[in-house]
C-alpha positions in Angstrom: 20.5 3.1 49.2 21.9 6.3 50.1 20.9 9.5 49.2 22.6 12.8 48.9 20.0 15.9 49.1 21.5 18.9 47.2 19.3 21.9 47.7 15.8 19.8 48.5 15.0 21.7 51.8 11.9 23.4 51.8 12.2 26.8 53.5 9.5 28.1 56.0 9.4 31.2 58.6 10.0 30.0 61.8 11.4 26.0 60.6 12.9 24.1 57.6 12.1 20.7 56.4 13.4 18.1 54.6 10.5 16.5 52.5 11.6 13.2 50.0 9.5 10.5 48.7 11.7 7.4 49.9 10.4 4.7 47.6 8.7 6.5 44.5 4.8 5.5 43.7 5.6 4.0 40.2 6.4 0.9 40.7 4.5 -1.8 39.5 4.9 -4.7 42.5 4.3 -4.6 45.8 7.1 -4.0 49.0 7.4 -5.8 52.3 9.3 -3.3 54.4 10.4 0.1 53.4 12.3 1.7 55.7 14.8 5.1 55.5 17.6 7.2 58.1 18.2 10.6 57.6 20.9 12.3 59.2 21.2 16.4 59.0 24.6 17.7 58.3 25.3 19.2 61.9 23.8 17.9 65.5 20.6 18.8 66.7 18.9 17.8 70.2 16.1 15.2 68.9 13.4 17.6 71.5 14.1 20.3 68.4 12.8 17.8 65.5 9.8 16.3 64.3 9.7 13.5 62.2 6.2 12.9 60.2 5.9 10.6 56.8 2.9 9.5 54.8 2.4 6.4 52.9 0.2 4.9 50.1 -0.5 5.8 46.9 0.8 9.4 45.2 -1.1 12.3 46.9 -2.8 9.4 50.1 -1.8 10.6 53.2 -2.1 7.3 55.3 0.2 6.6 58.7 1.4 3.0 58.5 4.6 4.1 59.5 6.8 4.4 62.6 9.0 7.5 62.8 12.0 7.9 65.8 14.4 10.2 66.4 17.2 8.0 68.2 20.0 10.4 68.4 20.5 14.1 68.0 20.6 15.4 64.1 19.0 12.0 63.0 15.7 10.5 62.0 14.6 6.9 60.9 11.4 6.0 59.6 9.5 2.5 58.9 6.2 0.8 57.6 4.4 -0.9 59.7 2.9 -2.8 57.0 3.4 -4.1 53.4 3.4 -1.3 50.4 0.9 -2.7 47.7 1.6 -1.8 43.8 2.0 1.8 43.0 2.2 2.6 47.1 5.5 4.7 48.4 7.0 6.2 51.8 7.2 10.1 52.2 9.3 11.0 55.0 9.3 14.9 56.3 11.7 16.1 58.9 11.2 19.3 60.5 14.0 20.7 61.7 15.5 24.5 63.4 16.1 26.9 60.8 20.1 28.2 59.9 21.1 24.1 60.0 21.1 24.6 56.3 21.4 27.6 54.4 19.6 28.3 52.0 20.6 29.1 48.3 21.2 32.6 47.7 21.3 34.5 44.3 22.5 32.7 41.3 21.9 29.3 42.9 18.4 30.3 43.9 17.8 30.9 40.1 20.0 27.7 39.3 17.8 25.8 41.6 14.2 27.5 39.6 15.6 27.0 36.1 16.2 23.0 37.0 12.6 22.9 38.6 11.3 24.1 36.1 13.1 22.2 33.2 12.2 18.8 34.7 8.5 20.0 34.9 7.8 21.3 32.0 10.3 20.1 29.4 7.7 18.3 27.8 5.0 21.2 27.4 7.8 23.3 26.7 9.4 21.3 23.7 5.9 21.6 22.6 5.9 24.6 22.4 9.4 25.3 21.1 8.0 23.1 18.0 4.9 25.1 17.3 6.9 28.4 17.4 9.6 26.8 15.1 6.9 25.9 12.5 4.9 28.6 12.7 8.4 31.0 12.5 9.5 28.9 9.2 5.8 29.5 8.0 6.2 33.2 8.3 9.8 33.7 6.8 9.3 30.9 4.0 6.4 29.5 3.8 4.1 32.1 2.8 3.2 32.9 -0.8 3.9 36.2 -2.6 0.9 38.4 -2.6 -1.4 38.0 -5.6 -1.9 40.6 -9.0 -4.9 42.0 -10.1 -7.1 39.2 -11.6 -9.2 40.1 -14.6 -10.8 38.0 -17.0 -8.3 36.7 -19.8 -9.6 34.6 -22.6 -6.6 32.6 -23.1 -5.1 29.8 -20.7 -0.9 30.6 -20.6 -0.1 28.9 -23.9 3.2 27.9 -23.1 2.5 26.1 -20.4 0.3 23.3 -21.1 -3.4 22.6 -18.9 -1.5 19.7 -16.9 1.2 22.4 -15.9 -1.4 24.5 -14.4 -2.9 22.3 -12.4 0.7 21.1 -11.4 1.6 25.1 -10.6 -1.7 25.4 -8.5 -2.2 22.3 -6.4 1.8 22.6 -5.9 2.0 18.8 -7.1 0.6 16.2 -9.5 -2.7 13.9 -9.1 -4.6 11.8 -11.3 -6.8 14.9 -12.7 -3.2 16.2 -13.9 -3.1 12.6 -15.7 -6.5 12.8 -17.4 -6.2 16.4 -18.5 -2.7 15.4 -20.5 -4.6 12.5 -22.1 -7.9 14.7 -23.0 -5.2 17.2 -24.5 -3.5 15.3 -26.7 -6.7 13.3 -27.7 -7.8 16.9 -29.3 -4.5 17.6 -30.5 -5.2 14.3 -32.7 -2.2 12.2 -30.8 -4.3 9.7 -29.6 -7.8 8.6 -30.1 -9.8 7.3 -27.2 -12.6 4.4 -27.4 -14.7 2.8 -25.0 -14.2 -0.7 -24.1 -15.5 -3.6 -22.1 -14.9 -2.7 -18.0 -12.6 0.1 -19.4 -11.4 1.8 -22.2 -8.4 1.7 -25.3 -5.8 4.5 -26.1 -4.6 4.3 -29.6 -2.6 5.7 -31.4 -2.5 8.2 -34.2 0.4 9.4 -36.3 -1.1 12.4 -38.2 -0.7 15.3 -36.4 2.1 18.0 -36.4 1.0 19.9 -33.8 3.5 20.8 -31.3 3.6 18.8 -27.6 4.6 20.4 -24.2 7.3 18.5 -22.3 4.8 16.7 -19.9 2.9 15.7 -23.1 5.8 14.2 -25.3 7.0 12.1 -22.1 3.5 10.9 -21.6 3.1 9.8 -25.5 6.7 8.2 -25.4 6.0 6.3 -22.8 2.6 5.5 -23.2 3.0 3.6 -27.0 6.7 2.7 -26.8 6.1 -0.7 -27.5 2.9 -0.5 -29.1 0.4 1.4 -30.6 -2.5 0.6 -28.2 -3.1 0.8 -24.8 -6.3 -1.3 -23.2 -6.7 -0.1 -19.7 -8.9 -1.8 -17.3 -11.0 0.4 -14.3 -10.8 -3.0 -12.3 -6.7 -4.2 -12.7 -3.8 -1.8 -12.9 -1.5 -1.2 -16.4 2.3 -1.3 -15.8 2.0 1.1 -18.9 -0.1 3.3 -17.9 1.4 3.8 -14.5 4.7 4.1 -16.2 3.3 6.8 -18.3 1.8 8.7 -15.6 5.2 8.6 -13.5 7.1 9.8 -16.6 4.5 12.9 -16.9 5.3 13.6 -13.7 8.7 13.6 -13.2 9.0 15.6 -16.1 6.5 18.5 -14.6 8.4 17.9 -11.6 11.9 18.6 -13.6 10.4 22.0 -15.1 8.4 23.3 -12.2 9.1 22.3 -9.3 11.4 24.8 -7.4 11.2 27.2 -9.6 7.5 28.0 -9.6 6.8 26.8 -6.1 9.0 25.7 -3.1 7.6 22.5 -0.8 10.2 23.5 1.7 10.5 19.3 2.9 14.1 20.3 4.9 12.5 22.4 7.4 10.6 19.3 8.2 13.6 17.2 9.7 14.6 20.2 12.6 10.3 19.6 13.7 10.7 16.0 13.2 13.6 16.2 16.0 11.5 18.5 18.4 8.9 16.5 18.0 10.9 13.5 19.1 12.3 15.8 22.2 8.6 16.3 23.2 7.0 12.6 22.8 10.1 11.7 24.9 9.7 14.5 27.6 6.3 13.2 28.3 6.7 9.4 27.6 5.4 7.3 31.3 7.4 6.2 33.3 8.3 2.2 32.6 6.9 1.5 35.8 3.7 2.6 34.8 3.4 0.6 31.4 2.2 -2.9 31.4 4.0 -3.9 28.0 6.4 -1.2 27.0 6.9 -3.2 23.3 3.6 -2.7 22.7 3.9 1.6 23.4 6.3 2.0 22.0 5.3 0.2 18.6 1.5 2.1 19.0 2.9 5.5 19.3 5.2 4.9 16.2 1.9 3.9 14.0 -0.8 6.1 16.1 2.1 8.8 15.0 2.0 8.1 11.8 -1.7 6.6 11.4 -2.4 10.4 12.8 -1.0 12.6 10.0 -2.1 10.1 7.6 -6.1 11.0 8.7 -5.3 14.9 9.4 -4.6 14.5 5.4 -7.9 13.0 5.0 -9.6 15.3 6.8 -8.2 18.2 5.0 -8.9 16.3 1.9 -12.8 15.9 2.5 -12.7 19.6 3.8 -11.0 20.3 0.5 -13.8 18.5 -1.6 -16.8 19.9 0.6 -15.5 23.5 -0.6 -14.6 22.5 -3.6 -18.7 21.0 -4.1 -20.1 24.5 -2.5 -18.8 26.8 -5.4 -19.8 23.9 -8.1 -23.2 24.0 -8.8 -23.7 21.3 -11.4 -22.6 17.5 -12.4 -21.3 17.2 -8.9 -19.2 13.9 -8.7 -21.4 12.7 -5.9 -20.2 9.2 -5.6 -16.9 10.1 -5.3 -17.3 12.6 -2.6 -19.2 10.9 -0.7 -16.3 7.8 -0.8 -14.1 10.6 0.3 -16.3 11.4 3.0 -16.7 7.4 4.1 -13.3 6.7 3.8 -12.1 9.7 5.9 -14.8 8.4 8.5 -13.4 5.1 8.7 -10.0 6.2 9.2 -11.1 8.3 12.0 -13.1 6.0 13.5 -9.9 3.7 13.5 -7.6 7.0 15.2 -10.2 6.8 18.1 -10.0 3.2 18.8 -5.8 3.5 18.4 -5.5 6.6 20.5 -7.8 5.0 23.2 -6.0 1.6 23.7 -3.1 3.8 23.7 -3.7 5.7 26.3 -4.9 2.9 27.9 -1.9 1.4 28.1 0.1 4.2 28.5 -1.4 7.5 29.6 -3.9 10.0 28.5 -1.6 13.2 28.2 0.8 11.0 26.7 -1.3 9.6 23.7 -2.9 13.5 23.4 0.6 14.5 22.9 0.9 12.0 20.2 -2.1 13.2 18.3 -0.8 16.5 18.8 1.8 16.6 17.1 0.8 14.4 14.2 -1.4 17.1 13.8 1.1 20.2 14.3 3.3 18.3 11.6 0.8 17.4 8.8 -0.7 21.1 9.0 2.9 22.7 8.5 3.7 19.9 6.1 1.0 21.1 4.0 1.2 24.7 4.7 4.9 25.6 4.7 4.9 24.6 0.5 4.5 28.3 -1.1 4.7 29.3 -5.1 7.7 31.7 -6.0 7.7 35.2 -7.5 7.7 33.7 -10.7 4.8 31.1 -9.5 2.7 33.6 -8.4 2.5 35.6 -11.6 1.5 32.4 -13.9 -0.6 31.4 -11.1 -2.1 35.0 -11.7 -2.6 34.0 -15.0 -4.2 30.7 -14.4 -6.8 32.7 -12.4 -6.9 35.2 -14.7 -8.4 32.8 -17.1 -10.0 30.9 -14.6 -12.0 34.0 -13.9 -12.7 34.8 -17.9 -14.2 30.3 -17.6 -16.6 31.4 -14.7 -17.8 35.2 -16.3 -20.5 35.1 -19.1 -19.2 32.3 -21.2 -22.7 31.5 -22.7 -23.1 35.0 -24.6 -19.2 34.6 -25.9 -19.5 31.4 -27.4 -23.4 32.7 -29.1 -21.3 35.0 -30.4 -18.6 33.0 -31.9 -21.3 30.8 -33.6 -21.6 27.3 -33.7 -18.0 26.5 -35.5 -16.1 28.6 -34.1 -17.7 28.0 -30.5 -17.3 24.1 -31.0 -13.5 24.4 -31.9 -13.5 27.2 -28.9 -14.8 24.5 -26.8 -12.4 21.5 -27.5 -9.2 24.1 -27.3 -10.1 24.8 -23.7 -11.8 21.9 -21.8 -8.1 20.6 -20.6 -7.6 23.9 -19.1 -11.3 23.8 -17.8 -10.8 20.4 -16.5 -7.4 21.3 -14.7 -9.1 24.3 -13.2 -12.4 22.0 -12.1 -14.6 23.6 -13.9 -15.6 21.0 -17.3 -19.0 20.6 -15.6 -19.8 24.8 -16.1 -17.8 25.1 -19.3 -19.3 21.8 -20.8 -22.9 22.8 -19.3 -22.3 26.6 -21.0 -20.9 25.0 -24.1 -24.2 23.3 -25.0 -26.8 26.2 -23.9 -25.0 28.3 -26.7 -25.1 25.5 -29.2 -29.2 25.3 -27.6 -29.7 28.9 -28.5 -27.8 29.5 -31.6 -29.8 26.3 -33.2 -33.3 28.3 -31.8 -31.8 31.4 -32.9 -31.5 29.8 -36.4 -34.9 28.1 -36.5 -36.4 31.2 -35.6 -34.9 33.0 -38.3 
């Protein structure tokens, strides 16, 4: 091989050098001989230049070489014994100073800018994708400053209790699902009964009352071919999950975009950085074992990696959720939440460790990395709109009125009038999470209007 070295003198006071790894450390078999000639662009006596080298491993500094300067203006270098796996040859030549000029001006800067390119691309591109994200995050990602929140004692009635929980978490969920259900159970749409390992929807035909979009899809779907649906805890019902779809997509039509924005396109520019900066730092092939199995590990460690930063913001979601509730806590099912997100973890270590086994350690920290810097502004670039943000102040509005001193309102609105009180707003109460406080209230005031009347 023959090499060509553009600007790859190192400058000095009173000498110059030229200073190149002949063979590279990377590679992943041994070599027999390694030898190398270098000849300087003009003639110099060989008493004027000193020929050094190193070999071994990156960074050793060992001497089984032989170095010679047989001529003037030329050097020739060569091991004295075989290179072993991941061992090179550095050869140095020292040489008077004005045989090559140095680069002046806007090469010198040339010369800096591609030194520091090759360097640092990968820390760099890194970078460039955290400042994109959090740039997009500041221009359209964050939401409209709130109103004043007072307490209201009316949910938004044109907008029905699965609507505002689809306006607040930005999305649908099962809750969403079982709040439609409870709704028009007390609207008299449907009446629902217990059954063996799970329970039965039916029916009912009587009532007038009026149904929000989400609500009518649900119903029409739910009994389109008959008038009861059984609906097992343990086994999944076509039905039902074609119900629950239908719900959805029609929240989806009405709301989403025009009451809150989840931004997905800005996703596919950090999706590309991210690419540029996993490929900036990917090893060298000469330091991978099996380069199939990488590059299939950093595809699902990738992707295994936002999947648990999810999780984790899920159980940190449910933990803060649990502090503010002080009653009926669903226990079991936070504490599932908190297993599961364990387990997952658990699993990211053991991926991201065989990983960087095989590969390397910045490498697979990279990879976590930016899983992480992509499901965080995933989640946080979704914002409400103007219009969002003032039924969202009205959700909270409310919300605020469920939370305030409930128990005295509903005394006061006696026992009828508290019990029909009560059925009108548990959906909202269970879109907001908080059926456990309003149920809880709900029978202290029946408690103490029944003492009230015994006393009497």
């Amino acid at each position: 091989m023959a090499y060509e070295w553009p600007r790859l003198v190192r400058y000095f006071d009173d000498h110059d050098e030229a200073y190149w790894n002949v063979t590279g450390t990377q590679w992943a078999f041994a070599m027999d001989r390694a030898s190398a000639r270098v000849v300087l662009p003009a003639s110099v006596e060989t008493e004027l230049l000193s020929a050094e080298g190193y070999t071994g491993r990156e960074g050793a500094t060992g001497t089984a070489y032989s170095a010679s300067t047989p001529e003037p203006g030329v050097a020739e270098y060569e091991t004295t014994r075989s290179l072993g796996r991941n061992e090179g040859l550095t050869v140095v030549l020292a040489f008077p100073k004005g045989i090559v000029d140095p680069p002046t001006g806007i090469e010198a800067a040339i010369d800096t800018a591609r030194y520091v390119f090759t360097e640092w691309a990968g820390p760099a591109a890194f970078g460039v994708l955290v400042i994109y994200y959090f740039t997009i995050w500041v221009i359209a990602g964050r939401d409209p400053s709130p109103g004043r929140i007072i307490p209201i004692d009316h949910p938004p009635a044109e907008h029905s209790p699965a609507a505002c929980r689809y306006v607040r978490n930005m999305g649908a969920d099962t809750t969403a699902f079982s709040v439609a259900i409870v709704n028009l159970a007390h609207k008299g749409y449907l009446r629902i009964e217990q059954d063996d390992g799970g329970f039965a929807l039916v029916r009912e035909t009587a009532s007038k009352e009026p149904l929000y979009p989400d609500e009518r899809a649900l119903v029409d779907k739910l009994f389109a071919e008959k008038s009861e649906l059984k609906v097992s805890r343990s086994d999944s019902n076509s039905e039902f999950m074609n119900a629950r779809f239908a719900a959805a997509q029609s929240l989806k039509q009405d709301y989403a975009g025009l009451y809150f924005k989840r931004n997905l396109m800005y996703l596919v520019p950090g999706f590309v950085l991210s690419l540029m900066a996993l490929y900036e730092v990917f090893p060298d092939r000469a330091d991978i074992n099996d380069i199939e199995l990488v590059f299939f590990m950093s595809i699902f460690v990738l992707v295994w990696s936002v999947a648990v930063t999810f999780l984790a913001w899920l159980a940190f979601s449910t933990w803060r959720q649990n502090r503010e509730e002080t009653e009926d806590k669903d226990t079991a099912g936070t504490v599932l939440i908190y297993v599961i997100t364990g387990i997952f973890w658990i699993a990211e270590i053991i991926l991201w460790s065989v990983l960087a086994v095989n590969s390397s350690f910045i490498y697979a920290a990279c990879i976590f990395l930016v899983a992480v810097v992509n499901a965080v502004f995933g989640s946080i670039l979704r914002r409400h709109t103007s219009v969002g943000r003032q039924l969202l102040d009205r959700i909270e509005c409310f919300e605020q009125w469920l939370k305030d001193e409930t128990v005295h309102r509903f005394a006061a609105a006696g026992p009828e009038e508290a019990s029909r009180r009560f059925e009108r707003f548990l959906p909202y109460a269970m879109a907001l999470n908080r059926e456990a406080e309003w149920s809880s209230e709900f029978e202290s005031a029946l408690e103490t209007a029944a003492t009230e009347e015994t006393t009497s």
